[in-house]
DRENMARVO-596807 format. One record per residue (C-alpha): residue number from 1; x, y, z. Coordinates in steps of 0.2 Angstrom, whole numbers, plus 5000, padded with zeros to 4 digits. Last residue first. Layout:
BEGIN
{NUM, {X, Y, Z}}
...
END
This chain:
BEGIN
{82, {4752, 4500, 4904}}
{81, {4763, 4490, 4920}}
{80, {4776, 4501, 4930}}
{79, {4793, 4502, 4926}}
{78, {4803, 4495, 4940}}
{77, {4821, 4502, 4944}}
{76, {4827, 4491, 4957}}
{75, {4833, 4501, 4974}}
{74, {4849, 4497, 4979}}
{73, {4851, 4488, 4998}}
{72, {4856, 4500, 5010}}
{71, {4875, 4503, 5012}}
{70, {4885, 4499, 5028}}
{69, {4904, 4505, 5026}}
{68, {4915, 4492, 5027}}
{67, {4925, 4490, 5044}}
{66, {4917, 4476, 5054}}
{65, {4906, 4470, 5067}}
{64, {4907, 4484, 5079}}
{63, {4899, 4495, 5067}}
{62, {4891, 4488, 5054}}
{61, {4872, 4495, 5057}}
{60, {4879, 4512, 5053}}
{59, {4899, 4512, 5045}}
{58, {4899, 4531, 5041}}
{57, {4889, 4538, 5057}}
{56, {4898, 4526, 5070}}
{55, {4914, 4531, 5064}}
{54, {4909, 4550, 5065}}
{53, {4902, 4549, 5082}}
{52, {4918, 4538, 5087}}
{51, {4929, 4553, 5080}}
{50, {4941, 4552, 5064}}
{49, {4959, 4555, 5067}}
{48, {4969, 4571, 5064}}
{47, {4976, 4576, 5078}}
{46, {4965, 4593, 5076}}
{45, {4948, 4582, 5075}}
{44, {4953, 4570, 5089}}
{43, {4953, 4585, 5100}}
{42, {4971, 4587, 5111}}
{41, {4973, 4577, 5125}}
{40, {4984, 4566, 5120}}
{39, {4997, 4582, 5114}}
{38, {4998, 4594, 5101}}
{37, {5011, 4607, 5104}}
{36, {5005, 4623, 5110}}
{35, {5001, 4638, 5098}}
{34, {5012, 4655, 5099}}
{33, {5011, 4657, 5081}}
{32, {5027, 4662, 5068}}
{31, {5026, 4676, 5059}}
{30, {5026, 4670, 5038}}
{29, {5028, 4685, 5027}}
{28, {5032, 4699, 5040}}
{27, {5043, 4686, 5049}}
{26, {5054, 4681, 5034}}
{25, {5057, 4700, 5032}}
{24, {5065, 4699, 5048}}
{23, {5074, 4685, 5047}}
{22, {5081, 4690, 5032}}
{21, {5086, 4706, 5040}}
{20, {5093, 4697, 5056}}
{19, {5103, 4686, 5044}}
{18, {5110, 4699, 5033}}
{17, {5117, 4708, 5048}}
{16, {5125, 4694, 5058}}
{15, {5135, 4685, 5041}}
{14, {5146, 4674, 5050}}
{13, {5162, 4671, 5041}}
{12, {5172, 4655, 5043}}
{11, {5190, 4654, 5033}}
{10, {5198, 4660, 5049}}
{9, {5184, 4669, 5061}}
{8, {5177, 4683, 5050}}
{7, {5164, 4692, 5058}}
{6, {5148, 4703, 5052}}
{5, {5141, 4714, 5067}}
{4, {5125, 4719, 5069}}
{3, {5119, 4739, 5075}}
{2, {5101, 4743, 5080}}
{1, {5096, 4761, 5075}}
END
């Protein structure tokens, strides 16, 4: 059994016990992950930004040149002659 301490210091009062049982129930809810810290070499995916293969994909013939999106011309609807 693990003892804590409560202590009053003048008008201050450090609550010891309360806080290790919150912070242990806090830990069975949300544990905390042993992950490092993102860094430059870290995947462009996990930073957040989008790749050059994904760029490249999305702006097609316009890439390089500028930053809309190419889109193939639309394709008129022609009824056919009776």
């Amino acid at each position: 059994m693990q003892r804590c301490v409560d202590v009053q210091i003048g008008g201050d009062t450090a609550f010891g016990c309360l806080n290790e049982k919150l912070r242990r129930e806090v830990d069975k809810v949300n544990p905390t992950l042993n992950l490092p810290p993102i860094d430059a070499r870290s995947s462009d995916v996990r930073v957040g930004i989008g790749n050059e293969a994904a760029v490249r994909q999305q702006l097609g013939s316009n890439y390089g040149r500028t930053i809309t999106p190419f889109r193939p011309p639309s394709i008129s609807n022609v009824l056919p002659h009776r």
